[in-house]
Structures are given as C-alpha cells and as structure tokens.
C-alpha positions as CSV (number, residue, x, y, z in Angstrom):
1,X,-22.9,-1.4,8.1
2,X,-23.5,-0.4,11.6
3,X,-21.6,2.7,13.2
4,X,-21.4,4.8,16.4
5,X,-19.1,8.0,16.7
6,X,-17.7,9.0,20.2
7,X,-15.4,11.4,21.6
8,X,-12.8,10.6,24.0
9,X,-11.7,12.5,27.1
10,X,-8.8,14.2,24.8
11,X,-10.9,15.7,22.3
12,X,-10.4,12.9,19.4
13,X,-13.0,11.8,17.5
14,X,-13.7,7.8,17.9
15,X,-15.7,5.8,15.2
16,X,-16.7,2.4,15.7
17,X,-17.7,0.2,12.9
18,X,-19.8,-3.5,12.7
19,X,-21.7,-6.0,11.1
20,X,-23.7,-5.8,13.6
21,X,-25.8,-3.5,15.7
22,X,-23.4,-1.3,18.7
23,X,-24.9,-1.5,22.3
24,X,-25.4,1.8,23.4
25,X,-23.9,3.5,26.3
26,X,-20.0,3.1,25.2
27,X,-17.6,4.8,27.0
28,X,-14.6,6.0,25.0
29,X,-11.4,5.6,26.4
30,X,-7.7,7.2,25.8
31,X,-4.6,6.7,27.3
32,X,-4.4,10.6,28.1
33,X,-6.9,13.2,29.2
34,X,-4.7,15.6,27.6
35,X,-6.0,17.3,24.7
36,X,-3.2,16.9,21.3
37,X,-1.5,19.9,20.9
38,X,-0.1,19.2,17.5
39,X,1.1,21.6,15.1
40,X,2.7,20.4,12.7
41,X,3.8,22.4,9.0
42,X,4.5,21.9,5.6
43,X,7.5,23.0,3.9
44,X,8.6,23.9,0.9
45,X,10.8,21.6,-1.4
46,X,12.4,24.4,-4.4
47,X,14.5,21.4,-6.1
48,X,11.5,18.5,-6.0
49,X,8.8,20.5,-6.2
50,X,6.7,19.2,-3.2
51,X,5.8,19.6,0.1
52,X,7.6,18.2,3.4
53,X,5.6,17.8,6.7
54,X,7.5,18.3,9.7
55,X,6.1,17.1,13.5
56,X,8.6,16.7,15.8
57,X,5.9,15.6,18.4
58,X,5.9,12.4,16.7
59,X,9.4,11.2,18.2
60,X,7.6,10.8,21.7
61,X,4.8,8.5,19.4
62,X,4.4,4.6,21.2
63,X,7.0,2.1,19.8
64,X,6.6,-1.8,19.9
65,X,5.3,-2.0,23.2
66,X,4.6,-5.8,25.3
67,X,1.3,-7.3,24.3
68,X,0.1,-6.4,28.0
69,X,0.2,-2.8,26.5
70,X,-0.5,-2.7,23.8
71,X,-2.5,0.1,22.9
72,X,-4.8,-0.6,19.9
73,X,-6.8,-3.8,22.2
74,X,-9.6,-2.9,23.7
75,X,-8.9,-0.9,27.7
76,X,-9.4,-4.1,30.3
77,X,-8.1,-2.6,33.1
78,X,-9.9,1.1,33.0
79,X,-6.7,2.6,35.0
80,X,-4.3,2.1,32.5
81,X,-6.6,2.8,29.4
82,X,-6.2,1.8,25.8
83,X,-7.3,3.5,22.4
84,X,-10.3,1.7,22.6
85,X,-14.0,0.5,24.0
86,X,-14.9,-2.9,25.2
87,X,-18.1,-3.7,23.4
88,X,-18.9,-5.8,20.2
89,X,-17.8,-4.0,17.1
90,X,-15.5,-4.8,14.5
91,X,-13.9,-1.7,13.2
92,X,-12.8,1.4,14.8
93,X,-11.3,4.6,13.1
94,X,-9.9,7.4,15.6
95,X,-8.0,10.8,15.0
96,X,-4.3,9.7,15.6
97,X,-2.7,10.7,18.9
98,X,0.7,11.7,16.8
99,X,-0.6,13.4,13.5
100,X,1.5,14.1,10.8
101,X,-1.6,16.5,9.8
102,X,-4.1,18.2,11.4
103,X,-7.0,20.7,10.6
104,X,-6.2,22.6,13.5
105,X,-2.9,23.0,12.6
106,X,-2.1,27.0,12.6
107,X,0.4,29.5,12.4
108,X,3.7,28.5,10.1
109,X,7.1,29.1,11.6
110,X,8.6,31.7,8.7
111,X,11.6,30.4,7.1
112,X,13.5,30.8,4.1
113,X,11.2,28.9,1.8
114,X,7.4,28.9,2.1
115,X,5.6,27.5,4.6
116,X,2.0,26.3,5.2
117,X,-0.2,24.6,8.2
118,X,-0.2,21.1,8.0
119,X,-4.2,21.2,7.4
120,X,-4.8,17.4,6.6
121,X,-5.8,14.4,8.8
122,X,-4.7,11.2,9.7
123,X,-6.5,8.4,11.0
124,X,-6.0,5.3,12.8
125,X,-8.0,2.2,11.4
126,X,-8.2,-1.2,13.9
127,X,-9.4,-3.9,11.6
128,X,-10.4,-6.0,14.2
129,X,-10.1,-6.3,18.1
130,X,-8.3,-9.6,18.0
131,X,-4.1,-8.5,18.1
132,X,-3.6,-11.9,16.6
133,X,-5.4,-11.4,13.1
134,X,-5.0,-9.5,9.8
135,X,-6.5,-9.1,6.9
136,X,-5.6,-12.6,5.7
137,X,-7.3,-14.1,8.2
138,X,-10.7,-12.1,8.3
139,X,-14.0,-13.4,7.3
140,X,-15.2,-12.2,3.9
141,X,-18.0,-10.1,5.3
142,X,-15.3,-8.2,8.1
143,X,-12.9,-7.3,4.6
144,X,-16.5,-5.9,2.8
145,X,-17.0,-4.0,6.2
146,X,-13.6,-2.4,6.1
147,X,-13.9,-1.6,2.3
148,X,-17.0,0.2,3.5
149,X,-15.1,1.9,6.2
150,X,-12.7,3.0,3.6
151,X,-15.8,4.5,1.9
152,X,-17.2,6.3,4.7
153,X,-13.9,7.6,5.9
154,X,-13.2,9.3,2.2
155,X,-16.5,10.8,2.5
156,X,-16.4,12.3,6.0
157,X,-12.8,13.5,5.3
158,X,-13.3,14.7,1.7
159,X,-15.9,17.1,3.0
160,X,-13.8,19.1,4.9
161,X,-12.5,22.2,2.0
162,X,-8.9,21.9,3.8
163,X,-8.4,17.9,1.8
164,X,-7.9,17.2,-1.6
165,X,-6.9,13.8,-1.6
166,X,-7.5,10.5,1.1
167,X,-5.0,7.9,1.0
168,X,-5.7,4.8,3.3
169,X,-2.9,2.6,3.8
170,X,-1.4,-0.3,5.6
171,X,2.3,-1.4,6.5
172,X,2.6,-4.7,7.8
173,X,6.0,-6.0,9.5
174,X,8.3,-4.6,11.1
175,X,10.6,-4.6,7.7
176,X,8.4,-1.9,6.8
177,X,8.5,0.4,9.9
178,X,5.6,-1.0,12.0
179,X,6.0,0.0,15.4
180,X,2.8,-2.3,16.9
181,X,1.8,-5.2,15.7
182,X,-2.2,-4.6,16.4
183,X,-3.4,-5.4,13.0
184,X,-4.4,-2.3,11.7
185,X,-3.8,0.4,9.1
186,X,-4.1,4.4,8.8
187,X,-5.8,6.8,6.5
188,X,-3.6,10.5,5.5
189,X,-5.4,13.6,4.4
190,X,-3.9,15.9,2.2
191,X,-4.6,19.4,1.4
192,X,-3.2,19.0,-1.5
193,X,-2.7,15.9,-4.3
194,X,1.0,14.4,-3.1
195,X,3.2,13.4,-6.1
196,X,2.5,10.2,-6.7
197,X,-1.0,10.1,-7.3
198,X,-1.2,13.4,-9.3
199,X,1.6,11.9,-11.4
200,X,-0.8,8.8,-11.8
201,X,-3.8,11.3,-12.2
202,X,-2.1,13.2,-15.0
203,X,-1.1,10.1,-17.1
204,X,-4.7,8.6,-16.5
205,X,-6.5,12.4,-17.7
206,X,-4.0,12.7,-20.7
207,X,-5.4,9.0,-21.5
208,X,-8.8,9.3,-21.3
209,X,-8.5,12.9,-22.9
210,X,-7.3,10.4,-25.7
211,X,-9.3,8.0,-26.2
212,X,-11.9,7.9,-24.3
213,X,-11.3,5.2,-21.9
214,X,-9.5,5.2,-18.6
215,X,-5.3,3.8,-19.0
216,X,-6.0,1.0,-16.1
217,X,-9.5,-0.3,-17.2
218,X,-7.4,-0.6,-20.7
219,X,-4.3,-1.9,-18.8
220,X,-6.3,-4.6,-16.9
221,X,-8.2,-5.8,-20.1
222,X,-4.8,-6.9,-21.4
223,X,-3.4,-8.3,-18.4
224,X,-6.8,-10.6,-18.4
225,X,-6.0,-11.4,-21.6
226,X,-2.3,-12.0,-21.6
227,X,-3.3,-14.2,-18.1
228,X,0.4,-15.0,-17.4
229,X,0.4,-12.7,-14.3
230,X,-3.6,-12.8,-12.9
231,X,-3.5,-13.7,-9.2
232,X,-7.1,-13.7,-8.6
233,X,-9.7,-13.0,-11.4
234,X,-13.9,-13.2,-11.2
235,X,-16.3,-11.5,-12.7
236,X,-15.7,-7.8,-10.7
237,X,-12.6,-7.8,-9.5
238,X,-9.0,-8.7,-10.4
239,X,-5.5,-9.0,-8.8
240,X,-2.7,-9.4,-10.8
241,X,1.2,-8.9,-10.7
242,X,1.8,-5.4,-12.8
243,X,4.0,-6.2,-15.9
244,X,5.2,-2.8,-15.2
245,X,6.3,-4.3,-11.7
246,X,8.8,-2.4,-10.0
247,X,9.2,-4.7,-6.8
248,X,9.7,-8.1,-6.6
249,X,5.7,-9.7,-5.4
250,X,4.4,-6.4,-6.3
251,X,-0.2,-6.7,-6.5
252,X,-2.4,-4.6,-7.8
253,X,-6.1,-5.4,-6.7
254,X,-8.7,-3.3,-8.7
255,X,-12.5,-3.4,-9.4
256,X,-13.1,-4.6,-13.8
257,X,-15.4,-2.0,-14.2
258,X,-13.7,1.6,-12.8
259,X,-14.9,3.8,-10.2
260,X,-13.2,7.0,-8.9
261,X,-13.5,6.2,-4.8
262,X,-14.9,3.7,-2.3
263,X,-17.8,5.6,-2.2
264,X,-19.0,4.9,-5.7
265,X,-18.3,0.8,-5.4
266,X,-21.1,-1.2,-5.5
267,X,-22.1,-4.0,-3.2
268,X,-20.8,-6.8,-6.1
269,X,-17.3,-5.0,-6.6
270,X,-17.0,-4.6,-2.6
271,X,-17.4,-8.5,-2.3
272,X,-15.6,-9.0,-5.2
273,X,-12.4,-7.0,-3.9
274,X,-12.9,-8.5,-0.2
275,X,-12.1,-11.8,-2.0
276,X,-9.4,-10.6,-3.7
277,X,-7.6,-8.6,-1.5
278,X,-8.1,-12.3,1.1
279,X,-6.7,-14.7,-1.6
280,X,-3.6,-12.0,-2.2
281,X,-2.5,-11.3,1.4
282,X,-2.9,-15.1,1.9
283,X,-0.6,-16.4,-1.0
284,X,1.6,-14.0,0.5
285,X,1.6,-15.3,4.0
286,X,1.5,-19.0,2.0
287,X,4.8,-18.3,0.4
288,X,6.9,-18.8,2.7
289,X,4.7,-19.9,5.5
290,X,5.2,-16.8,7.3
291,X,3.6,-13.7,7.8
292,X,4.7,-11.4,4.7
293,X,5.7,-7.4,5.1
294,X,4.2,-5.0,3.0
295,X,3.0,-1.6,2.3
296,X,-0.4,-1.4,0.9
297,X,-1.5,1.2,-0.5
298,X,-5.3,2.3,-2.3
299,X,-5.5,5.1,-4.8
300,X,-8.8,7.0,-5.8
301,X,-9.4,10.1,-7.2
302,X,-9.3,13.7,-5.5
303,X,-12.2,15.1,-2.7
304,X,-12.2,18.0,-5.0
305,X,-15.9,18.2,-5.6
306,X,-15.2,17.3,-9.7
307,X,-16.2,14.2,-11.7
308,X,-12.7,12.4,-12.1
309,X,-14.1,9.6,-15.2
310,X,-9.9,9.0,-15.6
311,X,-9.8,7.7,-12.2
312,X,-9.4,4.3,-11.6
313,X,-9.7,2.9,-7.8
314,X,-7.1,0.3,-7.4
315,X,-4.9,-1.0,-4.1
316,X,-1.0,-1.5,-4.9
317,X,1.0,-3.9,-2.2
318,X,4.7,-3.1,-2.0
319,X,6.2,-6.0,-0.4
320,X,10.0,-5.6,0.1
321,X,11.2,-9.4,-0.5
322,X,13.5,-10.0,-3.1
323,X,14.5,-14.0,-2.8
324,X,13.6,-16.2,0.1
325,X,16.9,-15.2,2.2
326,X,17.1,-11.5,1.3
327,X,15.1,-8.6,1.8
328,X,15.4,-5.5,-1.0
329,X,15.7,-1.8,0.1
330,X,15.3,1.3,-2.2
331,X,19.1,1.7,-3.0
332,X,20.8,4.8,-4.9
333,X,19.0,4.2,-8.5
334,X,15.5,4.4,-6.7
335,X,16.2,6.8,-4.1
336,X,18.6,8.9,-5.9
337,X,16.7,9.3,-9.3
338,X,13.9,8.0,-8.9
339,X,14.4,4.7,-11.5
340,X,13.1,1.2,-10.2
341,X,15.7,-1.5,-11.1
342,X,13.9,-4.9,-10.9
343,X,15.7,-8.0,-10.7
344,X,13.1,-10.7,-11.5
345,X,10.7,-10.7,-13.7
346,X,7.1,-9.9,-12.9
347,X,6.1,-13.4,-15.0
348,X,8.3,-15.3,-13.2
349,X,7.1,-13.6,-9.7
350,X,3.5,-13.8,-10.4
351,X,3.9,-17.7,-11.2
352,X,5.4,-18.1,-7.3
353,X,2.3,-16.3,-6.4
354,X,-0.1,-18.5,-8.3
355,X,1.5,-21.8,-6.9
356,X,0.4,-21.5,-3.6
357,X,-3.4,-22.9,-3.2
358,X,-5.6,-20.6,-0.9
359,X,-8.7,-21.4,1.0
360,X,-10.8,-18.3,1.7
361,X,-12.8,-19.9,4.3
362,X,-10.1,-21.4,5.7
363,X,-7.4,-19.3,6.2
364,X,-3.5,-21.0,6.6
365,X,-2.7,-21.0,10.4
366,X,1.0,-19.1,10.7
C-alpha cells in the first residue's frame, strides 16, 4: 500500500491511497478556502441512556448534485474545485466538510441535561475515482487496498485519547439516505462505545469470560456446519445470512479465525474478505439485476489501548428489501421498542442469495 497525506486550503487533512506508487507534487483541492467552523455537541439522553449529537451546520451539507458537480470526482476545471486531486491513486480518505464530530469541537451550550463537545471524527472514504463503480465492481486487489485503508484509518484515529471506538461504514442507494451517488463510504469516531457495539461487546466478554472462546468464532462454526445459509465460504473468510437475521437479505462477512480490528488482519484474511465482501455485494446487485441499497456496517473492537480477545471483526449489510416490489422500513415494533419482526425466514432468504452465479473477475454489467 502506497499513501500520501495532504492538506487542503481549508485546513482538512487529505489522504490518498494506491496500489501503486503517488507522483509527487499533488495539489490538494477543496471547494472552499474557508476553514470548517464546526462545533457540534453531544447531549444527554436520561430515558435511553445514550448520547445525541447535534450539528445543525449539516443542513447546508451538498445534496444529490448533477454529475457535472459532483463533488467526490477528481477537480477538472481548477475554478470550480472538487474534493479531490487529479493524479493516479485509488483511494482517498479526507476530514468531512460537515462533521457530525470533531476534535476541535469545544465549549458545550449548558442545558438542562448534560452536555459534552462532540470530540470524535468523521471521515470521507472515495473508493475509487470512477463515479460509475462500487464495490461490486472493483478488482480484488482495489477491495484488499480499501480493507487496508480501513486498517490504517483505525490506527491513525484510535491514537487520538478523545476516540474510543471507529466505525467505518457505507450506505448505498438513495433508499438508505445517500445524498451523492460517488461510490464511497465514511468512517465515525466516537469518544465513547455507542450502544450497539458495546451491547455486542458485553455479550461477546460475558462469552468468552465463559468459556473461553469468542460467541461469533462459535457462532460461525455452526453456521459452516449447518451450511443452509453460507453465501461465500473458503478457507479465511465466510459470509453467510445470520440465522438470527433481523432484515430480510441481511450478510454478515467475517474472517474464520477472529481478530479484534483491521489492523491485526493478515494478508490471507484481507484477500479472503476482499473476495467475500465482491461475491456478496454482487449477488445482491444480481438479484434483481439492479443495483441493491444497503447499509454496511464493520464492527471491531475499542481504540482503548486494551487487548479485546472477545472481539470478533465482522462487516453486517442491512439491506432494506423485503420482496421484489416492496421495500421494508423500521415500523413501530423496531423503532418503538426496539424488537425486530422478520417476515421471511433467513433460510429461505439466504437460498435467493445463493441462486444467483457470480463471476469475481467479471463483474455483472447493471
């Protein structure tokens, strides 16, 4: 992996990523000289027990703009400039223009329930330059570059004091709230472990506490040996349909053997999981011959500085199809108390999945 960091004229840091070796000499663009002057805060929830993040300077954020501006492809015309650099590179990672989070982040408003700084990140990842792609239709090598990215991101982030956890993330489709259709994804920064994935941490510590073994390694080894749901299966990776499934389509990709983050994967489990997550996003594109919305979403253990041998780094893909003519919604049971209420079975879903024949080196044309 081959990298170069910049800074543009607004004060955000620029990273560019490749398979190759990066010309020197690259000038950083950004469609403002202005530095960001975010400040957003956490507040407070009594009843949930959790913190909210308000930034109200997101509403002004860029929103499905024409492909002649679209602001992830690289700047052509250098008065009206883009996020990014011409050059030959494959991956870039900059500070987002409209943070949710920021280490800079200062001074609370007071209010009637505590309030904190917003001191996290977040991150804008471009998987590739062409606006046309995504991940389904990368080369094996580009998907082992961006699980590297993944990697190096965690560690840059993690050693900051103010983040505790590093979630990266991709939604895909605008039934999912995309709002440009550049194929990339985003990394957030806590300072603190949100809900979900301490919720997942303390059933995987209580586990291992236990027995001695970590709850998805087990959980996988049964799924490989049940093999009515395995989607894609070799010697160090696996992606499967959850028999826990709460959505319709939902994947889990995951390395056999655990390991806590991206940082501790080795080169056979990184090629392994490039493969994977390539034959999962394309049966999903291959379903219905059409690209397929979803949220994906990678889980690792905390930046905390502490050996986490419960952890269990795994991506989760939250598509939001329910039948070929109807699209499902978190409705009052999973909003309201928090119950997933699944109306197909994750056998019969996983057997849709299986059906369509892939081609990893030559991906289905959409």
């Amino acid at each position: 992996m081959y990298s170069q960091e910049l800074l543009k004229p607004d004060g955000r840091q620029l990273t560019l990523y490749s398979r190759y070796p990066i010309a020197e000499g690259i000038t950083p663009p950004s469609p403002s000289n202005e530095p960001v002057a975010a400040n957003p805060h956490l507040r407070w929830h009594p009843l949930r027990g959790e913190w909210v993040a308000y930034a109200s300077h997101r509403q002004g954020r860029t929103f499905m703009p024409p492909p002649e501006y679209n602001p992830l492809a690289p700047t052509k015309d250098p008065h009206f400039p883009t996020e990014l650099p011409q050059g030959k590179y494959d991956v870039a990672v900059f500070d987002n223009r409209f943070p949710s989070m920021t280490v800079t982040a200062h001074d609370a408003p007071a209010n009637i329930v505590e309030t904190v700084p917003a001191n996290g990140a977040c991150e804008v990842v471009v998987f590739t330059q062409d606006p046309h792609a995504s991940l389904a239709s990368l080369e094996l090598d580009h998907l082992e570059l961006l699980l590297q990215v993944w990697g190096d991101r965690t560690r840059k982030i993690g050693e900051n004091p103010h983040i505790q956890y590093v979630l990266p993330f991709e939604n895909k489709g605008v039934e999912v709230g995309v709002t440009l259709h550049h194929p990339h994804g985003q990394i957030y920064a806590y300072p603190f472990v949100p809900l979900v994935p301490a919720r997942m941490l303390e059933q995987q510590q209580a586990y291992y506490q236990k027995h001695q073994q970590g709850l998805l390694q087990d959980l996988i080894q049964k799924e490989i040996v049940d093999k009515q749901r395995i989607i894609y299966l070799d010697e160090y990776a696996v992606a499967f349909v959850p028999v826990c499934a709460r959505y319709p389509y939902e994947v889990w990709i995951a390395p056999i053997q655990p390991v806590a983050t991206f940082i501790d994967l080795t080169n056979e489990q990184r090629k392994s999981l490039a493969r994977a997550l390539k034959t999962v996003t394309l049966k999903y594109d291959g379903l219905w011959n059409r690209p397929f919305p979803y949220l994906m979403a990678w889980f690792q253990a905390p930046t905390d500085g502490k050996p986490h041998p419960e952890a269990h780094l795994h991506a989760e893909f939250f598509p939001p199809y329910r039948t070929k003519d109807r699209l499902k919604y978190l409705a009052g049971t999973e909003l309201a108390a928090g119950m997933f209420a699944n109306d197909a079975l994750p056998e019969e879903k996983a057997k849709d999945l299986q059906a369509v024949v892939v081609n990893l080196e030559t991906p289905i044309l959409l």
